[in-house]
Structures are given as C-alpha cells and as structure tokens.
C-alpha positions, 0 to 999 in steps of 0.5 A: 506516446500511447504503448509502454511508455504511456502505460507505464507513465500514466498509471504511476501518476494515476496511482499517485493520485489514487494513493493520495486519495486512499490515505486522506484521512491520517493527517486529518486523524487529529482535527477530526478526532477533535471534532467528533470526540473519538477515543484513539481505537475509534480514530484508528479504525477511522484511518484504518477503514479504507484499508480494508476495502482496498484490501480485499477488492483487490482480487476481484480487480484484478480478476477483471483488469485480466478480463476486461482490459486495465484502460477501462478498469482503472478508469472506472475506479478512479471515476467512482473514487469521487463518490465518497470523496464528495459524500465524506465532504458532506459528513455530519457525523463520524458514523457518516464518515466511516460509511463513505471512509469504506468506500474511499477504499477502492483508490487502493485497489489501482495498485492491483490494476495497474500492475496488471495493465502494465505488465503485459507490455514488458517482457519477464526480464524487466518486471522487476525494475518496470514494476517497482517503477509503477509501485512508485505510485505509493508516493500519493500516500507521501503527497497526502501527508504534506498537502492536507494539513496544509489544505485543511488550514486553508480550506477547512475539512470539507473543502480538502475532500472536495479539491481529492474529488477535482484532481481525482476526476481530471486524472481519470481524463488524462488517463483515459486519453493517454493510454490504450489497451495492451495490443492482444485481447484481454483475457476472458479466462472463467472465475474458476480458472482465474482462481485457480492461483490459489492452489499454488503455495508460492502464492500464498508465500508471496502474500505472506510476504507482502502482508508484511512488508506493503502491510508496514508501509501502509500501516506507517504510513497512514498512522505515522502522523498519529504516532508522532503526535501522541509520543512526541506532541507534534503538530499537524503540519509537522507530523504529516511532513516526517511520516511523508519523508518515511513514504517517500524513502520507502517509495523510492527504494522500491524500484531499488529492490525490483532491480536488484531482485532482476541482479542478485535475486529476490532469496538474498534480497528478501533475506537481507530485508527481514533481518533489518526489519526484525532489528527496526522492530525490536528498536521501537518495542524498547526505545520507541519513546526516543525520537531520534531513535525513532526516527532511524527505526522508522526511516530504516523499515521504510528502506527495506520494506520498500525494496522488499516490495519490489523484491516481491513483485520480481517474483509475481509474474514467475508464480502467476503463469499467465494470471498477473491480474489474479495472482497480483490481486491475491498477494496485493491483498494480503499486503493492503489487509497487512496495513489493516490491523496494525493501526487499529493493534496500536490503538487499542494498545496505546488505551489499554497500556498507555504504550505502543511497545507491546504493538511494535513487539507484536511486529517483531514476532511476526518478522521472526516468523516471515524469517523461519518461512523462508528458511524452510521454504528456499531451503526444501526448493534447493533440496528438491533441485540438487534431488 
C-alpha cells in the first residue's frame, strides 16, 4: 500500500497522534494548576505554550518537507516529540514544564508537513476533499481530552507523559515503514524563492483567515476543559469529555467543508462560516454563563470553523503555484498563532473581570473584521474579472 493510500493513511493517523501529544496539557490544566499553585494567567500560558512553538516552526517545516521529502521530515519530528514528553515526566517545577511544554510544540507543526507530503500525491481537483481528510488528524486534540484525565487517575501525571512518548515513538515506526517518498524529487528551491509566497496577498488573506477559524478550533479546544470548570464546576473527566465532542464535530465537519468548497466554492462557503461564527461569538459574550447556551454556541462554532478550515485549504494549492510546503507553512501559522492568544486573553480577562465575556466579545470583533475582508477582497476580484 506504499503510494496515495498510504500517505494519505498514515499521515492522518500520525497527525492524530502528534495532535494528541501538542494538546496534552489542557486536561491536565487543573491538577497541575493544583499542584504548582498557579493564578489562571500562569495556567493559561502553560496550556497556551506549545502553541506557540507549533505556530511559528510551521513555516520552516514546510519549507523543509518541499526540500527534503515529507517521510524523512515527519518522521524526524515525531522522533523528537519524545524529548519533552519524557523531560515534562520528570518536571519538578512549573518553570521546568513551560521549558519542555515549548518544546512539545513541534507535534503542531505535522499538520504542516503532512499537508505538504500528501498533496503532491493528488491531482488539484481533489485537494479539497483529500486535505480536509488529513486535517482530520486534529482529532488527536479530541483524543487528548478523554484519554488523560483518565490516564492521570490511573497512572498519575508523570506517567501520562511517558505513555504520549511510547505511542509517539511506535508511531514514528509505523510511518517510517508504511510510507515512501512521493515518486519525483523533492523540491530543492532556494530560501529565498521558497518565501517568495510572501509576496502574493492571497497568502496573507488565507492566514488571516485561518488565524481565525484553526486559531478557534485550537483555542476551544485545548481551553475548553478550563472553561467548563471554572463557569460550570465540572470535573476533570467530565470537562475533558464535552471539549472532545466540540474537536470531534469540528474534525469531522472539515473534510465537510473541503468538499463542498471543491461543489459550491470556497467564497459561499467561507461566507456562510463567519456569518454563524460571528452569531456564536456574540451568544457567549451575553449568555456565556448559561450551560445550555453554551453548549449550542460552542458545538455551533466547531461545525463552522471546521468546515472553514477545509474551505481554506481548498484554496492553498491554487495560491501556492508550486510551494504548498511554504505557502501551508505561512497560513498553518498564522492559524496555530490564532489559538496562541485567545487562552491567555481569556485568562487574564477572567482575573481582571471576574468574566470571560469581555474575551468572547473580542472574538466577534474580529469575526466582523474577517466579514469586511472578504467583502472587499471577492468583491475588487469580480470587479477585476468583468473589467
């Protein structure tokens, strides 16, 4: 099975794994805010930390996976992830953990490589539906919220991290076995020529773009546990559950959104999604202490950011023009840097308020400004094309 299938396989699986890995630490949030003492800004920034890291290496992996081959890339970084998983077991001090928690971001930047690796097996009228099939592999951040909480109780916190660094080094096995190159050499483009994807506007209207709807998702997904323990006094277990079923439709409704971008076309369909996200986002700026009205804002974002994610990877490999590596690494950024901030807003919201409104009010503001782009942007490109 080594060709399409298997790339397409084996890098959402990886992906899944990696992506469980990235997002460890939120449902962890509380027992290890209990155990080092920390004010909700310093157990935000400890959940928001790999973020940060997955962000920005994003660029420079894909630059490398068009250089060098996404085999050898992605198996390298899943090699590496076991570091701070096996350091973070061994943390006596929350300083420690921020130190190895930067590190574990590297897990995010699979999505990037793996984009990159499996595009080049299918043709340009499929990437809309293939891609949002590998950007499933988000899943992993669903698999982090019911599997630790549960592995904690089980095996304690050291433990947890140490059974993330097993799977994370059989999985590096498996792919290395399972998959080949892609057929032509890989591109040995300069730096230069690489980022010259910075020029082109359409790039940084994706990332804009994507630093809303993958910065959502991220950000829901890896605060939601702290979320719904601090408004609603969940438990751990409990907590962890409900912000998995929020990853899971948003996962699930990306390949949603690629394939009806491929129909319909990514305009209408990015249209559609910020209308409903701006509608969710002004719903939790007033009700956002309501559980049930919570709950639908919350499973209503995840539907649309998800199917907006796969709406805006339809539009990649038209923009990259031969550098998906680059171009996936600029907008995959932009996104991880989305789901950077908002925990840390939050949290320094929630200790200077008392409330997270003021937080979710920020986010329809800049839903309404995603909203007038994208009016201006489709509506000067019909202006140019009837000219």
């Amino acid at each position: 099975m080594k060709g399409r299938t298997a790339a397409l396989v084996y890098s959402t699986v990886a992906m899944v794994v990696s992506f469980a890995a990235w997002a460890i630490l939120s449902p962890m949030a509380s027992t290890l805010q209990e155990l080092y003492r920390l004010s909700v800004t310093e157990k935000s920034l400890l959940v928001a930390t790999p973020v940060l890291l997955g962000s920005v290496m994003r660029i420079p992996m894909g630059m490398l996976t068009d250089r060098l081959g996404g085999k050898k890339v992605y198996t390298l970084t899943m090699l590496f992830l076991i570091f701070p998983l096996l350091g973070a077991s061994f943390a006596g001090s929350f300083e420690t953990l921020l130190f190895f928690a930067f590190f574990l971001g590297m897990a995010g930047t699979t999505f990037t490589i793996a984009i990159a690796y499996v595009s080049r097996w299918f043709p340009l009228e499929k990437q809309g539906l293939v891609l949002g099939i590998t950007g499933m592999g988000n899943f992993g951040t669903a698999v982090a919220g019911f599997t630790v909480p549960l592995l904690i109780e089980a095996y304690g916190v050291s433990g947890t991290f140490r059974i993330f660094g097993v799977a994370i080094a059989i999985m590096a096995l498996l792919f290395w076995l399972g998959t080949r190159e892609f057929p032509s050499s890989p591109s040995s483009g300069s730096i230069p020529s690489v980022l010259g994807v910075f020029r082109y506007k359409e790039t940084w209207l994706l990332s804009t773009y994507y630093f809303l709807t993958f910065g959502s998702f991220m950000a829901f997904g890896i605060y939601l546990p702290t979320l719904l323990q601090d408004l609603f006094h969940l438990t751990a277990v409990d907590a962890g559950w409900r912000a998995a079923g929020f990853v899971v439709v948003a996962t699930l409704a990306r390949p949603l959104g690629g394939y009806l971008a491929d129909r319909l076309g990514a305009e209408r369909m990015l249209t559609v999604v910020f209308a409903g996200v701006l509608l969710g986002a002004l719903i939790l700026t007033g009700l956002s202490e309501e559980i049930r009205s919570f709950s639908f804002a919350c499973l209503s974002i995840a539907l649309l950011v998800g199917m907006g994610n796969g709406a805006v990877f339809k539009l990649v490999p038209v923009v990259a023009r031969g550098r998906t590596g680059a171009v996936t690494g600029v907008v995959g950024a932009a996104g991880g840097i989305g789901g950077f901030f908002p925990p840390i807003v939050l949290g320094m919201v929630r200790d200077a308020t008392g409330s997270y409104a003021l937080g979710f009010g920020l986010l329809a503001v800049f839903v309404l400004a995603c909203i007038l782009l994208h009016k201006w942007y489709f509506g000067q490109r019909k202006r140019e094309i009837m000219a």
